[in-house]
Structure formats: structure tokens, C-alpha cells
C-alpha positions as MATLAB code, in Angstrom:
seq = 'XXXXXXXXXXXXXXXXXXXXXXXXXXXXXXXXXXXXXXXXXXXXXXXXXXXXXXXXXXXXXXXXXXXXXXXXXXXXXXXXXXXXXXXXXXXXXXXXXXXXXXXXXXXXXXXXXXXXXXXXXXXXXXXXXXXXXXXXXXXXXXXXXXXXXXXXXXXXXXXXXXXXXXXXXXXXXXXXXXXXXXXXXXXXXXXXXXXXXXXXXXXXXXXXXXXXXXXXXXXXXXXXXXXXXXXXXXXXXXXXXXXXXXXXXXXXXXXXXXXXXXXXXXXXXXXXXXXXXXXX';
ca = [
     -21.203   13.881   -0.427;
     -18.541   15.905    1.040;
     -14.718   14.150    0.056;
     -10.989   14.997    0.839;
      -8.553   14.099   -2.035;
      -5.046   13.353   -0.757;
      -2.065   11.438   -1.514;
       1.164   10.067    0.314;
       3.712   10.187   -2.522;
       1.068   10.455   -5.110;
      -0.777    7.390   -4.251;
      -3.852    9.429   -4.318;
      -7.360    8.213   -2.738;
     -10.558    9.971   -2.099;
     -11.020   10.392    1.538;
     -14.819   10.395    3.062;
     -15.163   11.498    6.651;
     -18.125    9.100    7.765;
     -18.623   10.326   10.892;
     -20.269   13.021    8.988;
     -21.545   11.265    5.776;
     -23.285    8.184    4.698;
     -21.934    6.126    1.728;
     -24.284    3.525    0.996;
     -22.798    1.265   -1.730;
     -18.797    1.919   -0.993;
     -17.563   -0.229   -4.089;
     -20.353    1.463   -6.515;
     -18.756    4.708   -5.396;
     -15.344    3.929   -5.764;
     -15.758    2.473   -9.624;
     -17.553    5.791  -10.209;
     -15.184    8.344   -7.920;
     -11.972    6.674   -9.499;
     -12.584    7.775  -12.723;
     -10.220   10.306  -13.640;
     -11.738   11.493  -16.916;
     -15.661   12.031  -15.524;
     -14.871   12.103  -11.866;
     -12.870   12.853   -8.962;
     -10.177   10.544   -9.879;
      -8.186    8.486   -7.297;
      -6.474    4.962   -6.839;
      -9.838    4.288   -4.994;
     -11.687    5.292   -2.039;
     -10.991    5.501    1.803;
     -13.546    5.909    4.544;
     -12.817    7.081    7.448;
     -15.162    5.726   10.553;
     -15.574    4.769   14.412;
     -14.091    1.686   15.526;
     -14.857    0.049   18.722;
     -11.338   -1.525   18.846;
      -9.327    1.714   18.289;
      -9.084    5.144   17.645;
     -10.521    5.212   14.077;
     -11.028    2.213   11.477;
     -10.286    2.900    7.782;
     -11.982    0.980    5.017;
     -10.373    1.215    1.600;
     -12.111    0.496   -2.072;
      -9.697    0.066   -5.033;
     -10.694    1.848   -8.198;
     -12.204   -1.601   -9.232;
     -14.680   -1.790   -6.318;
     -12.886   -4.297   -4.371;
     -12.173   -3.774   -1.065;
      -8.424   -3.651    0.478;
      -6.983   -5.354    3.174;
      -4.323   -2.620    3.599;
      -3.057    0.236    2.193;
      -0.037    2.206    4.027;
      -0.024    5.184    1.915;
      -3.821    5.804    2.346;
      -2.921    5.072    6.479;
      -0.760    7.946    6.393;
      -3.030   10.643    4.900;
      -5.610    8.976    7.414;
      -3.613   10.172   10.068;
      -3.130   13.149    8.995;
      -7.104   14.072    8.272;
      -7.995   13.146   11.982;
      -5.528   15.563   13.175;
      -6.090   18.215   10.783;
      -9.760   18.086   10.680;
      -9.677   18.470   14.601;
     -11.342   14.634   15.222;
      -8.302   14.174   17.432;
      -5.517   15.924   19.242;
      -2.921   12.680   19.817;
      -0.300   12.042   18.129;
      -0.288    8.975   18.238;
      -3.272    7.083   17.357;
      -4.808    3.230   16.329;
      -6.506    2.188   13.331;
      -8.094   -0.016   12.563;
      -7.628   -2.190    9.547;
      -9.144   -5.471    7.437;
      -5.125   -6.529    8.273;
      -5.291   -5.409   11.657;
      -4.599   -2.489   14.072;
      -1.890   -0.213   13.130;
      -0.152    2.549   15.625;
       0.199    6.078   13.606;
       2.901    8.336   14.953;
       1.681   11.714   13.580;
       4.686   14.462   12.856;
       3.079   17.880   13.105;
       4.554   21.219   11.958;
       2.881   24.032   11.823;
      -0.036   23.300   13.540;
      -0.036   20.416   10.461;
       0.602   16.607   10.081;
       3.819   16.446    7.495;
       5.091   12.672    7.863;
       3.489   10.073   10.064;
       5.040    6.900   10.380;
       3.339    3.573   10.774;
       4.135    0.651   12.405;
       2.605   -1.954    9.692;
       2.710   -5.285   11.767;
       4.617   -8.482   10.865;
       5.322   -9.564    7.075;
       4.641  -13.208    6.764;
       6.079  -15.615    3.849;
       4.239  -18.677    4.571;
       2.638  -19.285    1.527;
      -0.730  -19.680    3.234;
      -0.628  -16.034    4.910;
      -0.015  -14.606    1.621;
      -1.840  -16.890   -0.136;
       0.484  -18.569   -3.353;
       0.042  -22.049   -3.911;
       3.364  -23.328   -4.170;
       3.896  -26.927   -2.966;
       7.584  -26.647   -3.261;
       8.078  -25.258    0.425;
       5.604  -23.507    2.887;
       7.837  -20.439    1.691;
       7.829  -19.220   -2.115;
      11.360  -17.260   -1.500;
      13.083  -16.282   -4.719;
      11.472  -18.634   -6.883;
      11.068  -19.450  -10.760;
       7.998  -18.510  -11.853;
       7.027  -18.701  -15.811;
       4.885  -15.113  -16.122;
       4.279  -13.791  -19.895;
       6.281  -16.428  -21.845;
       9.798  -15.864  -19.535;
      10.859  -17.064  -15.944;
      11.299  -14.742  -13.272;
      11.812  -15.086   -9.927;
       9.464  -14.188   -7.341;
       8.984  -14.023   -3.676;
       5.527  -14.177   -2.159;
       5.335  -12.064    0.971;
       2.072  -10.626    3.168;
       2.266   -7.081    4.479;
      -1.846   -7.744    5.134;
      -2.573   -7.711    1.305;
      -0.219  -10.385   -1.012;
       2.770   -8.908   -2.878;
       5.154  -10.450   -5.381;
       8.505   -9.138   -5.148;
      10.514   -9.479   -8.445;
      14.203   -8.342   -7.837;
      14.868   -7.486  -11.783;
      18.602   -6.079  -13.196;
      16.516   -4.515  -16.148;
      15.657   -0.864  -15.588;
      12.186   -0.891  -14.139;
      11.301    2.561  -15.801;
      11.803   -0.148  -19.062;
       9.241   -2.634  -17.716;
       5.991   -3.416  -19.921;
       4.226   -3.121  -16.759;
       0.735   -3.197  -18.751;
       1.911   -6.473  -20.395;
       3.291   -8.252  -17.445;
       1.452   -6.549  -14.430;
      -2.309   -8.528  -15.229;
      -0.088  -11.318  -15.923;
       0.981  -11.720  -12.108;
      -2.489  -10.395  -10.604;
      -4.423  -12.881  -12.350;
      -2.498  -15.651  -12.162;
      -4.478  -18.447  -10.546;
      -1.193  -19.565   -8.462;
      -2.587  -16.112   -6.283;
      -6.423  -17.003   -5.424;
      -6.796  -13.975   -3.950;
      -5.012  -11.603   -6.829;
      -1.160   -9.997   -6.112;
       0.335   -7.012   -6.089;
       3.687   -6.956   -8.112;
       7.068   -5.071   -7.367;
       9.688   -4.704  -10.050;
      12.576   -3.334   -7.715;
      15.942   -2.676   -8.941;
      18.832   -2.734   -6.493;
      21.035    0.812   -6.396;
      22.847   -0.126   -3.159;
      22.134   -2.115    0.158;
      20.113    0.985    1.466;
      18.597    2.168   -1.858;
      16.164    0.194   -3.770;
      14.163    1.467   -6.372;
      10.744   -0.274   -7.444;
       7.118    0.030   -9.926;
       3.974   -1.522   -8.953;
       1.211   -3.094   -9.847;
      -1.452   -3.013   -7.645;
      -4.329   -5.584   -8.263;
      -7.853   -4.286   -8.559;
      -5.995   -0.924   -9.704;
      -3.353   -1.610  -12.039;
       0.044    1.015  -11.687;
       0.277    3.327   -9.535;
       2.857    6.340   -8.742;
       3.125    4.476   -5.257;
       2.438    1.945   -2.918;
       3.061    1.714    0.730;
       2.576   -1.981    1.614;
       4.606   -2.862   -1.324;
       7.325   -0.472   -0.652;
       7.240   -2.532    2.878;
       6.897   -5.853    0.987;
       9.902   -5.325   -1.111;
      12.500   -4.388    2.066;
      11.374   -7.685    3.612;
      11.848   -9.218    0.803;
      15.197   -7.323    0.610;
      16.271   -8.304    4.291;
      14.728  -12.248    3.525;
      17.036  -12.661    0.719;
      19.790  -10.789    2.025;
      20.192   -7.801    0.004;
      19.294   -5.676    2.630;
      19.930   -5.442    6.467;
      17.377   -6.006    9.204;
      17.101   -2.858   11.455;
      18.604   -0.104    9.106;
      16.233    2.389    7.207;
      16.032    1.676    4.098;
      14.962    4.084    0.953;
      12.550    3.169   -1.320;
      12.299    5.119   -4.314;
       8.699    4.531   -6.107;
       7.639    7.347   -9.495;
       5.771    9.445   -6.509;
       8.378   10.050   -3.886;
      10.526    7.961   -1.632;
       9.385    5.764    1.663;
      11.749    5.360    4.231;
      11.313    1.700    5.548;
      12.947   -0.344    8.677;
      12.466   -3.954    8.962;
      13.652   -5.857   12.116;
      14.888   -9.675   11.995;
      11.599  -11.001   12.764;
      10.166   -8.772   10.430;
       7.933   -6.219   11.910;
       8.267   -3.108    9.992;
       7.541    0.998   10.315;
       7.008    3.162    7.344;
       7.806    6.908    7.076;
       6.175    9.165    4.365;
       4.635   12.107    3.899;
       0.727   13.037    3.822;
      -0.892   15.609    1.755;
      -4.061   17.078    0.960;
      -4.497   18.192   -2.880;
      -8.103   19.221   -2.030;
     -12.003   19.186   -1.329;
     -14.791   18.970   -2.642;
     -18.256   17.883   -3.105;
     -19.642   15.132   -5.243;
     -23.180   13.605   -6.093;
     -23.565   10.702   -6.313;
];
């Protein structure tokens, strides 16, 4: 099988062009792809295929098997293969996602895609959109939770996939993220796993944040969470709606804008780091 590896700010998946190839058992190949010791290595797997409702349709494996919702960093380099590899010549295009159908504004240079931005839809708190049980409110907005023995408070939020957003004033690059990360993504108040953000605050248009990404523990980035966290940001008032917003993550920075109702766009680059071929 013929594969692409990129990453948008190190968030690195293994792209398959499946107009061209066939991948029979997607989660089987992204458990043995991911591997970074006897295989390709990757945060998981993205195929890239027709789609009757838009332009292309992306499909997206974590490095567990499972199969993602969403996954704005793997959007971008998406967008950025299509045009590269010649399948298109817009620049803008639709894809389609398990979340929905996202509009990719491609930024060429060179002949190249560089940044693409992408308009990721509405983020949702109501707790069934996410889903948290929580039968405090039909909102879990800066709320105690007791995680690994402590309280901390969380707020649920849907960017397509669930995120917890954990506004913390300990350094993140402190965290025990192996200790408290499998604490959040397995917690059965989340029936369909979480994805945790430990964001620290540097100024109202600077946040800084690690992740936890369920079905793939940390990773150097995350796109949706990097959106879930300004919402978050703008819900709770730490942030304003319509400015852009920085988000620094351990692979690069995202620049997000989140209106009042909370539809957001996400800027970042795309890169290939190479191809390949694979048996599998």
C-alpha cells in the first residue's frame, strides 16, 4: 500500500489516497501503521476518498483502531494532499466528515499548499452533543469534577468529537499527563471517551495547552481541541468572541477565531514529512 506521512504542527497521521488503494480492515491497519517502533508511526490513520456530498470525505483511525469523528489537524494536511497530488485545482474545497462537512480554504505558495484554514462548524455545550452526563444543568461549564484523587474544574464542549477543557494555573509542561490523561478518557461520566486540554492562560489572546487525545493518548497537537479550548475560552470569558486567538500546543501554534454563537475557523500549517510504501 502506497501512504503519505504528514503532520499539521506535528500531529502526524498516515495519509492513504483511496482513490488509488484499497484498505480493507482500516482499524487493523491503523493499530499496526501507528506503531512507531515496527512501523510507520503516526497518531493514526487518514483515508482519503470520494464523497457524494462534497469534494472529498476523510475517514480517520486513531492509533487504537477507533475511528474519529473529527480531527482538524489531519483536515488540514487533507487539503493540502488533494492540491498537491493534482486531485484538485480549487482552493477552496468540502469535506466530508463523521462531524459533518467542513469548507477548506487552501493557501498556496509556490505552486504548494502552506496553511489552509478550516471552518470547523458550531461548538456545542449541551451536555448531550458532547456527551457528559451531568444532571446539574444541560451545560457542564466550569465545573468540579473529582479526577485522580483532586477536584478540577472542567468544561464539556463538542467540536464533533468531546473535549474537556481544564483551565489549570499549574504549568502544563508540569502535568502528569500519563497519570491524569486515562483518568478523564475513561471516566464513565464520558460514554463515549474525552479528549482532555490542560490550557494555561498567558494573556486574553495567548493560551497555551497539552492534550490528551482518547484512543491515542498525548500528542504534540490537536486541532479540535485547540478549537475546543478558545470556546471554552470565549464561554467562560477569558477570551473574546471574534478576535484570533493563539494557541500554543508542544508542535506549533493554531491560530483560532470563535464568533458569539460559536462557529469557529482554524489556521495552521500542513506538511508532508514523506512517502512510502507499506505491506500490510
Amino acid at each position: 500500500m502506497k501512504f503519505t506521512k504528514m503532520h499539521g504542527i506535528a500531529n502526524d497521521y498516515i495519509y492513504v489516497n483511496c482513490f488509488e488503494e484499497k484498505v480493507e480492515n482500516p482499524s487493523e491497519a491503523a493499530i499496526k501503521l501507528s506503531d512507531r517502533r515496527r512501523s510507520v508511526g503516526g497518531d493514526g490513520l487518514i483515508m482519503i476518498c470520494p464523497s457524494d456530498v462534497a469534494d472529498f470525505r476523510m475517514r480517520m483511525f486513531n492509533a487504537d483502531g477507533s475511528e474519529g469523528k473529527m480531527c482538524g489537524n489531519g483536515a488540514r494536511c487533507v487539503g493540502k494532499f488533494v492540491y498537491d497530488k493534482g486531485l484538485t485545482k480549487k482552493t477552496e474545497i468540502t469535506l466530508e466528515t463523521l462531524s459533518g462537512i467542513k469548507t477548506l480554504k487552501l493557501h498556496v505558495d509556490g505552486g504548494k499548499v502552506r496553511e489552509v484554514t478550516v471552518g470547523m462548524g458550531r461548538a456545542s455545550f449541551k451536555t448531550a452533543d458532547v456527551p457528559v452526563s451531568y444532571e446539574k444543568a444541560d451545560e457542564m461549564v466550569y465545573a468540579p469534577m473529582l479526577i485522580a484523587n483532586q477536584y478540577v474544574n472542567i468544561t464539556a464542549v463538542s467540536v464533533g468529537n468531546p473535549h474537556g477543557v481544564i483551565f489549570t494555573d499549574e504549568h502544563v509542561e508540569h502535568l502528569d499527563l500519563e497519570k491524569f490523561g486515562p483518568s478523564f478518557e475513561h471516566n464513565p461520566i464520558f460514554p463515549e471517551g474525552v479528549n482532555t486540554e490542560f490550557v494555561n492562560v498567558i494573556d486574553s489572546k495567548t493560551l497555551s495547552m497539552r492534550v490528551w487525545e482518547r484512543g491515542s493518548g498525548e500528542t504534540l497537537a490537536c486541532g479540535t481541541g485547540a478549537c475546543a479550548v478558545v470556546a471554552a475560552a470565549v464561554k467562560i470569558g477569558i477570551c473574546k468572541a471574534d478576535e484570533k486567538i493563539t494557541v500554543k500546543l508542544r508542535g506549533g501554534d493554531l491560530e483560532i477565531i470563535c464568533s458569539k454563537d460559536y462557529e469557529i475557523t482554524m489556521t495552521g500549517p500542513a506538511e508532508t514529512a514523506f512517502e512510502g510504501e507499506v505491506t500490510l
